[in-house]
N, C-alpha and C positions, 0 to 999 in steps of 0.2 A: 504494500500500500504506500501512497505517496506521504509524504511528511507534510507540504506545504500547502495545496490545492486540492483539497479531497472533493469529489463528487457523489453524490450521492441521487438514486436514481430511483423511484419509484414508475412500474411502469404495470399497466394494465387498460381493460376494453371499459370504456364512457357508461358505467351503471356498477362496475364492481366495487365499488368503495373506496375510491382512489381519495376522492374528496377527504373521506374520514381519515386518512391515512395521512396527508397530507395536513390534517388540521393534526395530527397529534405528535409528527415531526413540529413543525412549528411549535407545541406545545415543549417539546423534546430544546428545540433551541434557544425557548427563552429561559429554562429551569436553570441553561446551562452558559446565559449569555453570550449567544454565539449568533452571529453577523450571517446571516444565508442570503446568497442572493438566488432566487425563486424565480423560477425558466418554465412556462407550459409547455404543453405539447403542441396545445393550439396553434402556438404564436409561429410554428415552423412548418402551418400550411404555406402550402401553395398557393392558392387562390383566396382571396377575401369571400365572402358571400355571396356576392352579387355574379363574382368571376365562377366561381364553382356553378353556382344552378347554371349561366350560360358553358362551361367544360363540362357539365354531368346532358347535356342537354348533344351537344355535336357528340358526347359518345356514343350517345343513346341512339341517332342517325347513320351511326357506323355500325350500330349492332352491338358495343362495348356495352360497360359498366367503369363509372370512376368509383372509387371509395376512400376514405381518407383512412384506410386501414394500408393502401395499396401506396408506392413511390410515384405513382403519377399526380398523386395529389398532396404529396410533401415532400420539403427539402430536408431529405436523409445528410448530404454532405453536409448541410448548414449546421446541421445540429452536429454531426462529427465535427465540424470545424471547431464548432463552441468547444465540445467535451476536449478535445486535443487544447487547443488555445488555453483554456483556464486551467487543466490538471497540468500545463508547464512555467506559464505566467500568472495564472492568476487574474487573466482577464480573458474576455472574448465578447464577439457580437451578440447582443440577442433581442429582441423586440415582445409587447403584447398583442395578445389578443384582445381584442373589447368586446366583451358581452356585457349583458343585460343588467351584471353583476359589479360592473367594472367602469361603467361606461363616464360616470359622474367624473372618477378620477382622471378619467382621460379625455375627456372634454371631447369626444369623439362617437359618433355611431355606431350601435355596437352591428357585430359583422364585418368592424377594421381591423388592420393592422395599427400600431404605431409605428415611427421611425427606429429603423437599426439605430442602437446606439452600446455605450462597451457597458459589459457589468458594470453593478457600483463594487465597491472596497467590503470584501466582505472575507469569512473565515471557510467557508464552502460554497459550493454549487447544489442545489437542490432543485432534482428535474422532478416533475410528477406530469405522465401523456402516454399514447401511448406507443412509442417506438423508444423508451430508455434503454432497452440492450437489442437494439434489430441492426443485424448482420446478414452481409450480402451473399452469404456462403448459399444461402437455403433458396434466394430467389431464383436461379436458374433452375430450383428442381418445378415450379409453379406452373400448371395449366394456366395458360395466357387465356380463354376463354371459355367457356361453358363446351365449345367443338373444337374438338384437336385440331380440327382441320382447316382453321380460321389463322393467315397467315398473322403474324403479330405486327403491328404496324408501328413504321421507326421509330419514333419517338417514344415507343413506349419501348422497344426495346434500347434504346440509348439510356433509360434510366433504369433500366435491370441493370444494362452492363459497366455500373459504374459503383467499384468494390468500397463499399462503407462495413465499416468495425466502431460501431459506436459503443459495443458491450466494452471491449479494452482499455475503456477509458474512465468507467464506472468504478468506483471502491467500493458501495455498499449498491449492490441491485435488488431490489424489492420487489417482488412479484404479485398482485392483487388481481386475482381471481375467481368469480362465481364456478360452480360445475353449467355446465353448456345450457340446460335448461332453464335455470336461474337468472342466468344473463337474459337470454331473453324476454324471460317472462318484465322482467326490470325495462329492458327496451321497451316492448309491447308498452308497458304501463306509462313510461314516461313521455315517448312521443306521443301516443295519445290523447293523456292529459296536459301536456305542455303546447303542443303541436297542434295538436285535434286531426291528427290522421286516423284512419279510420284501419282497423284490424288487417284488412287484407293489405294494402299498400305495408301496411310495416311489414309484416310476412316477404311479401315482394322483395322489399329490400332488406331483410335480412339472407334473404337468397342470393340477391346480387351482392353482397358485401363477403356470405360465407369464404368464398376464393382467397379473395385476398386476406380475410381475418385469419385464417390456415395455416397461408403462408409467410404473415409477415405479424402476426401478433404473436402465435404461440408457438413458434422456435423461439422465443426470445427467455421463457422460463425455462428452457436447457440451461443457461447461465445466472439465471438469479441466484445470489446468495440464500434468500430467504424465500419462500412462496408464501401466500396464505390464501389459502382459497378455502369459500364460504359454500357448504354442502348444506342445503334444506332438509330436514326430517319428517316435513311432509308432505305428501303428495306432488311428484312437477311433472309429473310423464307425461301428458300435453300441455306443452308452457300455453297453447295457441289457446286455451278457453279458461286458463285461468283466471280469478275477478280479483285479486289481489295477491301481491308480494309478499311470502315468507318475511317473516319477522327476523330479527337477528336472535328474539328467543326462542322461534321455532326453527335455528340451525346450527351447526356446527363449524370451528373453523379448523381446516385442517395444515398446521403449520409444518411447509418440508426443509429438512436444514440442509445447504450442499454439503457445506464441510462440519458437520454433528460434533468432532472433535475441539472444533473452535470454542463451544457453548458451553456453558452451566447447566445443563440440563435439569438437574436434579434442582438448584437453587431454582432457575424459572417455573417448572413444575410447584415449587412450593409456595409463589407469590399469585397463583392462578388456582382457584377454585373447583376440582374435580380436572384439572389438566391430567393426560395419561398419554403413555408411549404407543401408537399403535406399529411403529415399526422401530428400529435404533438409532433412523435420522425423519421420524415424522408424529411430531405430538398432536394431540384433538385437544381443543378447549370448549368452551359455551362459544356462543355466535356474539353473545354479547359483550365477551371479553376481548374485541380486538383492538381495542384503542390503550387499555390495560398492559394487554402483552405484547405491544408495539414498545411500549416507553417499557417497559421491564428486560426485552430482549434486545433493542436496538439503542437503547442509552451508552452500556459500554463499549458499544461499537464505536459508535461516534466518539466518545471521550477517547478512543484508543484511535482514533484515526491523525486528533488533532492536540496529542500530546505530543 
């Protein structure tokens, strides 16, 4: 691990709890007074809003699908450039996104970008989106479209063949994950209710995104240090008619360690509520303990990255 610019990466799919994950590092770094400078994933699309429905729109004319799970709709090298640039200086480019949430402080519409500008002066990098460890090793193996037989058109193949290793650049990679069904039941509900799409359209496009979500989200938990993915205990075997999202009391999280010899096992076990080994690098907790056993297992990490 680096001594001076450490990185730190939380990466997972827009409903798995990335948010909660992210609010309890920030909790993690003010206990511990430490200066993060905070990168989305958003902010390293490709297109603003306006530009994407017109590129999701000439795909759709070609027979494609765009998805911002996929390199055609985000700058993979940008963000390697950041992760290289700050784990050797301490600095790099990076910008916002503006939403809904954001948009007051940016005095901008949300659906923009803001201006590149360098990080501020801080003690880490903390990503939270979702391509923190996506590596270009796995993209050649990818069905380019729903028919093999569908020539891949150049530009898309110009951003396949262009080799990014953003995982290398990570010290702490964080994995947040629902089980397959869970996600989308979370999708389903929140376009929805935020959106007002109507059941079948989301379905739709959960079909057109599956490809690229495949290939380019989940090789990325090959290398995570830590995973946590959230299993439901009741019923999800068709996400498509369910009327509501499992609770976090009605699931389980299932925590996988890469390197199990690194960790306190037994000490974390004992700061967590009926926590239990179900393998020799994979403990289960309550679902409502993940904010808990964030800041219990990922505290010494960080103290140990920036001592």
């Amino acid at each position: 691990m680096k001594k001076k610019h450490p990185i730190i990466a939380v990466t997972g799919s827009s409903g798995a709890g990335t948010t909660t994950v992210t609010e309890a590092f920030k909790d993690i770094f003010r206990h511990n007074k430490l200066n993060a400078a905070i990168v989305t994933g958003d902010a390293f699309r490709r297109y603003d809003a306006d530009e994407m429905k017109q590129a999701t729109a000439k795909a759709e004319e070609r027979g494609e699908t765009i998805s911002h799970f996929g390199p055609e709709a985000n700058l993979f090298n940008e963000l390697a450039d950041l992760f290289r640039d700050y784990s050797e200086t301490g600095n790099g480019k990076m910008r916002h996104y503006v939403n809904e949430e954001n948009d007051d402080a940016h005095n901008q519409s949300a659906g923009s970008f803001t201006p590149w500008e360098d990080t501020p002066d801080s003690d880490l990098l903390f990503y939270e989106g979702l391509h923190g460890g996506v590596v270009s090793a796995h993209w050649t193996r990818r069905n380019m479209s729903p028919s093999h037989n569908v020539r891949v058109k150049t530009e898309r193949r110009e951003a396949l063949d262009n080799e990014v290793d953003v995982a290398q650049y990570v010290d702490l990679l964080v994995g947040i994950v629902p089980v397959v069904n869970l996600e989308w039941i979370q999708k389903i509900d929140k376009v929805k209710k935020v959106k007002g799409f109507s059941a079948d359209s989301v379905t739709e496009s959960i079909l057109n995104n599956l490809n690229d979500y495949i290939h380019f989200v989940v090789p990325q938990f090959s290398y995570t240090d830590i995973n946590f993915q959230r299993v439901p205990v009741v019923d999800t075997s068709n996400p498509f008619i369910a009327r509501d999202v499992p609770s976090p009391e009605e699931s389980k999280i299932v925590i996988r360690f890469r390197e199990p010899h690194k960790y306190d096992l037994p000490h974390i076990m004992g700061q967590i509520d009926t926590a239990f080994m179900s393998r020799p690098n994979t403990m289960v907790i309550p679902g409502g303990y993940l904010r808990h056993a964030l800041g219990v297992i990922c505290t010494p990490l960080i103290r140990e990255l920036l001592d």
